[in-house]
mmJSON file of the N, C-alpha and C atoms, coordinates in Angstrom:
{"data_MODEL":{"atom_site":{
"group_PDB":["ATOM","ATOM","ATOM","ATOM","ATOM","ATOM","ATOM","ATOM","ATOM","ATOM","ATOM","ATOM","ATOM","ATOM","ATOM","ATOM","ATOM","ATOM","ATOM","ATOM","ATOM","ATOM","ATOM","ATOM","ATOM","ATOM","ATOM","ATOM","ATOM","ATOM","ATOM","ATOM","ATOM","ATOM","ATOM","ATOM","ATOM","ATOM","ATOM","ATOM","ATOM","ATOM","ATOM","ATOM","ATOM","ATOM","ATOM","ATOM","ATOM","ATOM","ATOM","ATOM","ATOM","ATOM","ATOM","ATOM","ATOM","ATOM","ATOM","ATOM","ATOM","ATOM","ATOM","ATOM","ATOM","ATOM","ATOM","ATOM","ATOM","ATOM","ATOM","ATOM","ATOM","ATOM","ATOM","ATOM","ATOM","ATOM","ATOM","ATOM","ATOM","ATOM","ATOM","ATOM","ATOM","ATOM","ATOM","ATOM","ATOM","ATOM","ATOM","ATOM","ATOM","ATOM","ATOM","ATOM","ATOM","ATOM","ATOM","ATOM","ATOM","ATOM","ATOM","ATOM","ATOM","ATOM","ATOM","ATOM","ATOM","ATOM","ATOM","ATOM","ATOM","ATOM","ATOM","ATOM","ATOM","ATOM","ATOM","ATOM","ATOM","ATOM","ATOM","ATOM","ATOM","ATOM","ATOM","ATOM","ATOM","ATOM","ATOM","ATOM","ATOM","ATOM","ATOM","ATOM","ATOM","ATOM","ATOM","ATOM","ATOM","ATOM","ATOM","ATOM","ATOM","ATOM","ATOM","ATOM","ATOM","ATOM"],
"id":[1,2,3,4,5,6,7,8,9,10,11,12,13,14,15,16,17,18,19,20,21,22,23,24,25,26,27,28,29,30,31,32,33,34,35,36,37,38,39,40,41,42,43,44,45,46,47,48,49,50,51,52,53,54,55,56,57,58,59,60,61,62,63,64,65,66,67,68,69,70,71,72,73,74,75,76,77,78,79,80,81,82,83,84,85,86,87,88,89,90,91,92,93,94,95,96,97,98,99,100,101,102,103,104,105,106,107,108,109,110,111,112,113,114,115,116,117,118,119,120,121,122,123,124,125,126,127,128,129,130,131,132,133,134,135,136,137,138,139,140,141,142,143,144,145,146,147,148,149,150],
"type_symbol":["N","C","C","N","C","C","N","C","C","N","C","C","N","C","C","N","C","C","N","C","C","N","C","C","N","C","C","N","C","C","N","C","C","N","C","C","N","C","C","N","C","C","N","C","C","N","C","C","N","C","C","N","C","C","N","C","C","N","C","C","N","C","C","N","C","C","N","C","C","N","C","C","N","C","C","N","C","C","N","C","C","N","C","C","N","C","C","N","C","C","N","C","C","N","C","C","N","C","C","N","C","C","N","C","C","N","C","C","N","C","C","N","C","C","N","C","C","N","C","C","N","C","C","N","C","C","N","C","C","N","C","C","N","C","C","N","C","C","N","C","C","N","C","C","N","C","C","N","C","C"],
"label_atom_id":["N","CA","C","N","CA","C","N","CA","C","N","CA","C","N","CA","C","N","CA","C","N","CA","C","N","CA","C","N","CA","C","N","CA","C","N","CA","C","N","CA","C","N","CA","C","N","CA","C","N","CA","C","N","CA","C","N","CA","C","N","CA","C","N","CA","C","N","CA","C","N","CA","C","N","CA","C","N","CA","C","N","CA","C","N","CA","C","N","CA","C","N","CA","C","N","CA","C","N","CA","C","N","CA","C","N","CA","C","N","CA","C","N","CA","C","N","CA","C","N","CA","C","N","CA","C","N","CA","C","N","CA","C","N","CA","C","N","CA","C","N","CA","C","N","CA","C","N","CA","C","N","CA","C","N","CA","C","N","CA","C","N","CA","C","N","CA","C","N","CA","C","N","CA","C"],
"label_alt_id":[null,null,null,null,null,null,null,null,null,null,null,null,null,null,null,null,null,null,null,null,null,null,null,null,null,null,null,null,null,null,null,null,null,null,null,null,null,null,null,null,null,null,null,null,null,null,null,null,null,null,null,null,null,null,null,null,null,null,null,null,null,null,null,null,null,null,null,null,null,null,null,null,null,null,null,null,null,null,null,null,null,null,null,null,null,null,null,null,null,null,null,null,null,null,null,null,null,null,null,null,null,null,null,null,null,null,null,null,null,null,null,null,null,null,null,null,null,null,null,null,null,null,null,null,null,null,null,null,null,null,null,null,null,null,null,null,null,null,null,null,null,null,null,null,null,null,null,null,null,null],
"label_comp_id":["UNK","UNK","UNK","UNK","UNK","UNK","UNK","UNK","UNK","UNK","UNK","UNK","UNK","UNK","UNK","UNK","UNK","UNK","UNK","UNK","UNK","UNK","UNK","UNK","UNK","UNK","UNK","UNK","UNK","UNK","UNK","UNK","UNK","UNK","UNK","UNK","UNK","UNK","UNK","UNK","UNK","UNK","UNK","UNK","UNK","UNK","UNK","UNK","UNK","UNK","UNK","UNK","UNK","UNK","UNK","UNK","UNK","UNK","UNK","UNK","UNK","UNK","UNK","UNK","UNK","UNK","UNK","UNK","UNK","UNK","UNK","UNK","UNK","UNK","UNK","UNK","UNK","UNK","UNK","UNK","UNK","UNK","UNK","UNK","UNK","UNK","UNK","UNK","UNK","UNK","UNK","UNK","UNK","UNK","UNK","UNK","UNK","UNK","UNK","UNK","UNK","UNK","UNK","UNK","UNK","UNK","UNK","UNK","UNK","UNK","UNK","UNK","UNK","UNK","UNK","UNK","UNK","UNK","UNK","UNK","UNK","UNK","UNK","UNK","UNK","UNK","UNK","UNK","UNK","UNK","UNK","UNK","UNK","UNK","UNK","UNK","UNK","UNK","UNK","UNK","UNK","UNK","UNK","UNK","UNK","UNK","UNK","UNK","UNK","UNK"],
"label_asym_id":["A","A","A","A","A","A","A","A","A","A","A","A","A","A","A","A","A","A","A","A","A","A","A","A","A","A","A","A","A","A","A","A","A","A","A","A","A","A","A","A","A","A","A","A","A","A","A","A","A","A","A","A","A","A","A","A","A","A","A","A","A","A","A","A","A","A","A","A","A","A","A","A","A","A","A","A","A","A","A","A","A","A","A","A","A","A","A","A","A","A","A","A","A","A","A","A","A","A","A","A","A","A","A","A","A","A","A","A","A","A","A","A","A","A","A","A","A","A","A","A","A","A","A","A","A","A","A","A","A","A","A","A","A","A","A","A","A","A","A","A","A","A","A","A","A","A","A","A","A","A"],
"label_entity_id":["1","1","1","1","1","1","1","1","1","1","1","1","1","1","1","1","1","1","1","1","1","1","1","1","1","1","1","1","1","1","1","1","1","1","1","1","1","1","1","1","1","1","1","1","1","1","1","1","1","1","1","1","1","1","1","1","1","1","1","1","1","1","1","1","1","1","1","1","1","1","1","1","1","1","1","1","1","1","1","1","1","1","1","1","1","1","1","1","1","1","1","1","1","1","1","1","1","1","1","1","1","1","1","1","1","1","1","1","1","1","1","1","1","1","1","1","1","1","1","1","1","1","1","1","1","1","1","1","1","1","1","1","1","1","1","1","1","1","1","1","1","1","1","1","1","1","1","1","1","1"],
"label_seq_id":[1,1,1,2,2,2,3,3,3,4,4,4,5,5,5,6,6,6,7,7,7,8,8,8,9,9,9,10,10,10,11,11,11,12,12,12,13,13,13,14,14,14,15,15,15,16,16,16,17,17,17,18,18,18,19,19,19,20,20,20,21,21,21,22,22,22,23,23,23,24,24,24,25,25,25,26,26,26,27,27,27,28,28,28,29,29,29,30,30,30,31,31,31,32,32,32,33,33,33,34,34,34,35,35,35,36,36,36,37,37,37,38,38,38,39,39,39,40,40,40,41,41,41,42,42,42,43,43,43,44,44,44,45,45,45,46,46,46,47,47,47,48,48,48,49,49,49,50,50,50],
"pdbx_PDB_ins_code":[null,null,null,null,null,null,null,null,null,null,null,null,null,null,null,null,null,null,null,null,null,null,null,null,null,null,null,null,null,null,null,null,null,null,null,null,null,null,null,null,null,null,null,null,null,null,null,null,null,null,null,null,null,null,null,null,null,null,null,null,null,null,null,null,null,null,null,null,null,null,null,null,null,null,null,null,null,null,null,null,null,null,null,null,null,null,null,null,null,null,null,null,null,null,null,null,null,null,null,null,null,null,null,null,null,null,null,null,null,null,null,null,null,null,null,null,null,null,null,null,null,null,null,null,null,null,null,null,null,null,null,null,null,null,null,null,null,null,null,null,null,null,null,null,null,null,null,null,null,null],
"Cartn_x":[-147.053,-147.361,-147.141,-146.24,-145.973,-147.502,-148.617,-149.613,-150.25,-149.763,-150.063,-149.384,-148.635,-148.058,-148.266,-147.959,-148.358,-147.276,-147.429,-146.156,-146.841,-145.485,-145.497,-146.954,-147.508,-147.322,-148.357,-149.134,-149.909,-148.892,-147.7,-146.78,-146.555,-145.932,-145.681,-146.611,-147.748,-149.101,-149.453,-149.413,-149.595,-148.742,-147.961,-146.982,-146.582,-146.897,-147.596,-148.335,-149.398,-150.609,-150.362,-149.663,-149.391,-148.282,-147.707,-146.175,-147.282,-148.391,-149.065,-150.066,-150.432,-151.603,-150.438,-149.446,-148.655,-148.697,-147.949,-147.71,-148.608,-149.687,-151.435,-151.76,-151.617,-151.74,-151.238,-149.56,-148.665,-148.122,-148.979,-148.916,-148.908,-148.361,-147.575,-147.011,-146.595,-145.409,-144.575,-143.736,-142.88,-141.526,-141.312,-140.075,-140.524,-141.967,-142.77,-142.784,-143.016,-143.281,-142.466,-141.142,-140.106,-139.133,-139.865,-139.682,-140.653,-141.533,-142.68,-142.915,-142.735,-142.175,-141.144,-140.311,-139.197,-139.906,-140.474,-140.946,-142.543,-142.935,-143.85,-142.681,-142.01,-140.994,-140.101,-139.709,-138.929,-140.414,-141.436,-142.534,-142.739,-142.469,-142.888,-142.151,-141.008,-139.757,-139.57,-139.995,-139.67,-141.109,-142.148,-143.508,-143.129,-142.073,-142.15,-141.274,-141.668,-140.859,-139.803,-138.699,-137.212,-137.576],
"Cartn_y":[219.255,220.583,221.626,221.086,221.78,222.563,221.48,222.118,223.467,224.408,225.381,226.871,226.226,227.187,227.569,228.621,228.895,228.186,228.15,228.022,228.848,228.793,229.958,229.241,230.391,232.087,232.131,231.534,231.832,233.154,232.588,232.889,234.214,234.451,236.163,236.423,236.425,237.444,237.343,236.599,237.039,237.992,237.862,238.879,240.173,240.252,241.382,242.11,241.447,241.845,242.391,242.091,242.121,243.704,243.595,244.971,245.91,245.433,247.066,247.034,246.353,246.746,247.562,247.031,247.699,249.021,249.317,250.808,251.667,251.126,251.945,252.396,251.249,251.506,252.87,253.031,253.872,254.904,255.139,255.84,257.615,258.272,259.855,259.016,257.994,257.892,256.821,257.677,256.424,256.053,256.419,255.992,254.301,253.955,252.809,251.681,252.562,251.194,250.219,250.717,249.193,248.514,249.262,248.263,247.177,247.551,246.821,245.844,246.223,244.996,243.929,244.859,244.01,242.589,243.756,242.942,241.261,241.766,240.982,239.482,239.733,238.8,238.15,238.393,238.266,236.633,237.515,236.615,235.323,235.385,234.814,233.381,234.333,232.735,232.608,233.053,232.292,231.371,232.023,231.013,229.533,229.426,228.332,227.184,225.73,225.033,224.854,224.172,224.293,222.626],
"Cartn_z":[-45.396,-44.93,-46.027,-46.772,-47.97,-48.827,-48.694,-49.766,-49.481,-47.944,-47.423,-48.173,-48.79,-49.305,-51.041,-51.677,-53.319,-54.03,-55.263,-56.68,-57.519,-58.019,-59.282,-60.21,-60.736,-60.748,-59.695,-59.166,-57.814,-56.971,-56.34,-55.483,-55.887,-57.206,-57.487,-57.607,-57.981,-57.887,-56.69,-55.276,-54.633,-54.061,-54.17,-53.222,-53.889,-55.505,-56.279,-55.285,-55.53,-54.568,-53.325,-52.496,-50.882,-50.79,-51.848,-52.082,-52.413,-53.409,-53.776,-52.782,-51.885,-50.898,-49.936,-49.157,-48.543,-48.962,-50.146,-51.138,-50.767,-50.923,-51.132,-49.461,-48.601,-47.225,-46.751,-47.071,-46.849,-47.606,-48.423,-49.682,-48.688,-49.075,-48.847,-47.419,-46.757,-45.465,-46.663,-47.216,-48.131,-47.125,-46.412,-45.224,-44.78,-44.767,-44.07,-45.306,-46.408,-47.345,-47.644,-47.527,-47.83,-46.424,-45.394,-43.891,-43.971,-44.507,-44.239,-45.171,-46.236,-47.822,-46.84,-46.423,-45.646,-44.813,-43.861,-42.712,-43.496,-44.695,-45.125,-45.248,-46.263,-46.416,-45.357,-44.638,-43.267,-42.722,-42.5,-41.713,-42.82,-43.764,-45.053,-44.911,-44.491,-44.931,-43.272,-42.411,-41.14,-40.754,-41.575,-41.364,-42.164,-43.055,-44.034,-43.194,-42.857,-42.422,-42.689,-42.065,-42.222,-43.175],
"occupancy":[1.0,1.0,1.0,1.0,1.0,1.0,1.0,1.0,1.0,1.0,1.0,1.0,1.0,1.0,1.0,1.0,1.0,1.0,1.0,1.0,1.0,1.0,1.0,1.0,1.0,1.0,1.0,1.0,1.0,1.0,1.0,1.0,1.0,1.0,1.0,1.0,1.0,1.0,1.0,1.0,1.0,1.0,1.0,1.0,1.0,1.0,1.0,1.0,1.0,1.0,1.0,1.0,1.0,1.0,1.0,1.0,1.0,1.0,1.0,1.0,1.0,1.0,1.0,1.0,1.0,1.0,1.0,1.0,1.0,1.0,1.0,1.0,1.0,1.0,1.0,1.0,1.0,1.0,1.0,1.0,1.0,1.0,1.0,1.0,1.0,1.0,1.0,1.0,1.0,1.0,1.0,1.0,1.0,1.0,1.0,1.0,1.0,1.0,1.0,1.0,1.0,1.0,1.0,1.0,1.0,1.0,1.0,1.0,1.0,1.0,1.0,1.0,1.0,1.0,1.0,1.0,1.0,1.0,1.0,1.0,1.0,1.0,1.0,1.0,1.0,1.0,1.0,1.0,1.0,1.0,1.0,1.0,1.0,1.0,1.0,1.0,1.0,1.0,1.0,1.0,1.0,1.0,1.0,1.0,1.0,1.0,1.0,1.0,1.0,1.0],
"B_iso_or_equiv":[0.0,0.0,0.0,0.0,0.0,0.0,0.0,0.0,0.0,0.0,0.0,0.0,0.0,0.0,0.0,0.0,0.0,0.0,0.0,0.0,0.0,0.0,0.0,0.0,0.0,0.0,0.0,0.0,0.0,0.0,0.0,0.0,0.0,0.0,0.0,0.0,0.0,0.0,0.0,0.0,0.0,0.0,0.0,0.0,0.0,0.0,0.0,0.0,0.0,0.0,0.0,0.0,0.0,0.0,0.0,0.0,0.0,0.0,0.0,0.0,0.0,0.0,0.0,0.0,0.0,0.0,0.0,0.0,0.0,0.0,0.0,0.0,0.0,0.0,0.0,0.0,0.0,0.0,0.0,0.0,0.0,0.0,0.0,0.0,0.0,0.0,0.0,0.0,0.0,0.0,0.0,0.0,0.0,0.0,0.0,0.0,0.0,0.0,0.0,0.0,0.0,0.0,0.0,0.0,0.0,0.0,0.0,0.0,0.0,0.0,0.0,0.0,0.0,0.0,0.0,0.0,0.0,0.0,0.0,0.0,0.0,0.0,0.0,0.0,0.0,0.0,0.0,0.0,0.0,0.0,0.0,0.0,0.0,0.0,0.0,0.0,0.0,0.0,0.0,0.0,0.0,0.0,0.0,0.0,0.0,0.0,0.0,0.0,0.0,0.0],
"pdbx_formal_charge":[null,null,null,null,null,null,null,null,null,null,null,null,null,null,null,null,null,null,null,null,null,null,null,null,null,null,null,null,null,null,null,null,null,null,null,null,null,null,null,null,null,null,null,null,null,null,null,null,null,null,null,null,null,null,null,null,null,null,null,null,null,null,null,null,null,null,null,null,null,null,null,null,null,null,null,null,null,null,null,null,null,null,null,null,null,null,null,null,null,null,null,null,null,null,null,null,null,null,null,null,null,null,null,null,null,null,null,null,null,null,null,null,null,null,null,null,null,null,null,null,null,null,null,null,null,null,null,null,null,null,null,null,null,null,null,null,null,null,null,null,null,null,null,null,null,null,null,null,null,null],
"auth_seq_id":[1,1,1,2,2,2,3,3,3,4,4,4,5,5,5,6,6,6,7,7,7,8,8,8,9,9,9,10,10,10,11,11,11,12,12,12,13,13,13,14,14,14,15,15,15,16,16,16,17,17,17,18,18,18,19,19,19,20,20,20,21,21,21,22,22,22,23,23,23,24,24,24,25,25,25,26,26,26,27,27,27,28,28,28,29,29,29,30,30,30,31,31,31,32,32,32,33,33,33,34,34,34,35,35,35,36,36,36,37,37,37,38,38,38,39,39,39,40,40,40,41,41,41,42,42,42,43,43,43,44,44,44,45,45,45,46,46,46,47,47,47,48,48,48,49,49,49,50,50,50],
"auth_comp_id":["UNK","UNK","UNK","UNK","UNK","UNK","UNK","UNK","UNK","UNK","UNK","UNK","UNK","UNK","UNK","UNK","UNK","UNK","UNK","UNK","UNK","UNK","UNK","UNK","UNK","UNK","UNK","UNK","UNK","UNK","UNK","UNK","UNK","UNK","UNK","UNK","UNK","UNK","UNK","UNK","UNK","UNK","UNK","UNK","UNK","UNK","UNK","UNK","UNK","UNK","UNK","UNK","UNK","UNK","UNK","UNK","UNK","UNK","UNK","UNK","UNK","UNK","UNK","UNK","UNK","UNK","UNK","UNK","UNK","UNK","UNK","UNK","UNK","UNK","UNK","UNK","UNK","UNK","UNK","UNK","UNK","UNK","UNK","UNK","UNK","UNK","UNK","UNK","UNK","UNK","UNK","UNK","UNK","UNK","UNK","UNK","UNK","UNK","UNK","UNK","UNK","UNK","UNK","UNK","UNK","UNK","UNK","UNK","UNK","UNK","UNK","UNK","UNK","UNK","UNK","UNK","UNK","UNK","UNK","UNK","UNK","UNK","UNK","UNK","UNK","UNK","UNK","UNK","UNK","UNK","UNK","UNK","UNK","UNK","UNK","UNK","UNK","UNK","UNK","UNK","UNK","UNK","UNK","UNK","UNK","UNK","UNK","UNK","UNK","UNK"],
"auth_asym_id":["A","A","A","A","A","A","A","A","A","A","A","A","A","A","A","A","A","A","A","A","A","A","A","A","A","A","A","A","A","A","A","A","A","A","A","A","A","A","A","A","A","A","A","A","A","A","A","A","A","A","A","A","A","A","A","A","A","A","A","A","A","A","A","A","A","A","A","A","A","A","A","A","A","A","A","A","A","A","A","A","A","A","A","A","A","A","A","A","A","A","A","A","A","A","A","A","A","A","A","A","A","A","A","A","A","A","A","A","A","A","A","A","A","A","A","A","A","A","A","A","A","A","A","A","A","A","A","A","A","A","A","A","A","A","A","A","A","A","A","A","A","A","A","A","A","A","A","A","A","A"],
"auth_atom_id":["N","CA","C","N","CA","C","N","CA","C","N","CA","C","N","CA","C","N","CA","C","N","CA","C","N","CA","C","N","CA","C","N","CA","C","N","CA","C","N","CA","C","N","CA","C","N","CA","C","N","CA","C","N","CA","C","N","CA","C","N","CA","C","N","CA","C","N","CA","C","N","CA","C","N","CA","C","N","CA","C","N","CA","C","N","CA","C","N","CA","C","N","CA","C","N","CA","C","N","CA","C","N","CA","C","N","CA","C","N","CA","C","N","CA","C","N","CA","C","N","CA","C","N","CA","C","N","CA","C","N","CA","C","N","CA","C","N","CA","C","N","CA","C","N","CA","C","N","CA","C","N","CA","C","N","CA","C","N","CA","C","N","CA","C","N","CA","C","N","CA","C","N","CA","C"],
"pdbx_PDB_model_num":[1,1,1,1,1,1,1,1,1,1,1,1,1,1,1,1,1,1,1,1,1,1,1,1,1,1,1,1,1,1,1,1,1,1,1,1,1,1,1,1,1,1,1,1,1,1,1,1,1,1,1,1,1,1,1,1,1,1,1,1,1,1,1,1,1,1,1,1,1,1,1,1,1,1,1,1,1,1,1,1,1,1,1,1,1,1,1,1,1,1,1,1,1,1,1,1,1,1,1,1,1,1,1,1,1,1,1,1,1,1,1,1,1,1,1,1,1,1,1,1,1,1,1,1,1,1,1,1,1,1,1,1,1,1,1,1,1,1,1,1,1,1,1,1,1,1,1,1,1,1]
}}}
């Protein structure tokens, strides 16, 4: 199940990617942008099998 997931450097550019789409989304509400960084990561590692 493992092959569902990235490795480096796939993995940091995506999630590059995912922090500045967030940013851009919420760009002038900066109170939202790092709940939501939060909340990307949170789903990230509870989507990944134990």
């Amino acid at each position: 199940m493992d092959d569902y997931f990235l490795e480096e450097p796939d993995k940091s550019d995506f999630e590059a990617m995912v922090e500045e789409a967030i940013r851009s989304c919420f760009a002038g509400k900066e109170k939202l942008i790092t709940p939501n960084i939060n909340a990307f990561y949170l789903g990230k590692h509870k989507a990944r099998p134990n």
